[in-house]
C-alpha positions, 0 to 999 in steps of 0.5 A: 854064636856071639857077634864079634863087636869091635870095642869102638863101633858096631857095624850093622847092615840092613836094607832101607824100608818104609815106615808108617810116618810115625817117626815124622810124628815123633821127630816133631816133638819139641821135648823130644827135638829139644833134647835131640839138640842138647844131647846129640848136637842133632836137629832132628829131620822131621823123620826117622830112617827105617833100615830092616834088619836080619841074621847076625845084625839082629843078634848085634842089635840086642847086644846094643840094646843092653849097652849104655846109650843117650837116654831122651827122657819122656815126656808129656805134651797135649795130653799125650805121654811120650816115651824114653828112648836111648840114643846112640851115635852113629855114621851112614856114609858121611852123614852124622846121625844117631841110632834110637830105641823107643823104650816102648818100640815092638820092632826089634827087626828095624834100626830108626835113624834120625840126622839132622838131614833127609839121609833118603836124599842126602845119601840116594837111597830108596826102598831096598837100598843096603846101609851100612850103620857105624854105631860109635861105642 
């Protein structure tokens, strides 16, 4: 069975999880922070918010992996290559954030979350906490 997805968001529901610190890493990428700025309005928090994902909410998240996004260029830096995300904007609560998708991620059960704030504090949330994403389309 098909998601049903409302023509200006997509809802998706998960529960917060723990990264390894990757996205700290990335998020401290001047090309990726300065795009995040431009394109977004997004100054990125050195982090990402995990949420893991199950059930119709994974069918939901592969619709929007083949929907149009915000592409964030790769880049290269430090001898290092940087891959190409798409981005899409969203809500948690009050918090203005965007949903990304690293063109090379393997995790297709974890929603990454960047926001210009510590969403884990601004929003109380701790390990297990359920979230609801508003993914505006």
């Amino acid at each position: 069975m098909v998601p049903k997805i409302n023509k200006n968001c997509i809802i998706l529901m998960g529960k917060v999880k723990a990264g390894l610190g990757k996205g700290r890493y990335f998020m401290s990428q001047k090309g990726y922070k300065t795009q995040f700025i431009r394109k977004l309005g997004i100054n990125p928090y050195h982090g990402t918010l995990n949420v893991a994902l199950s059930g119709r909410n994974l069918e939901k998240m592969a619709k929007i992996r083949d929907m149009d996004g915000i592409k964030i260029k790769g880049f290269r830096s430090g001898g290092k290559n940087f891959g190409e995300v798409i981005a899409y904007n969203a809500r948690i609560s009050s918090a203005e954030c965007a949903l990304v998708i690293p063109k090379r991620s393997i995790h297709k059960e974890i929603a990454e979350i960047v926001s210009s704030s510590h969403l884990r504090s601004k929003l109380h949330l701790s390990e297990g906490s359920s979230v609801k994403i508003t993914i505006l389309v």
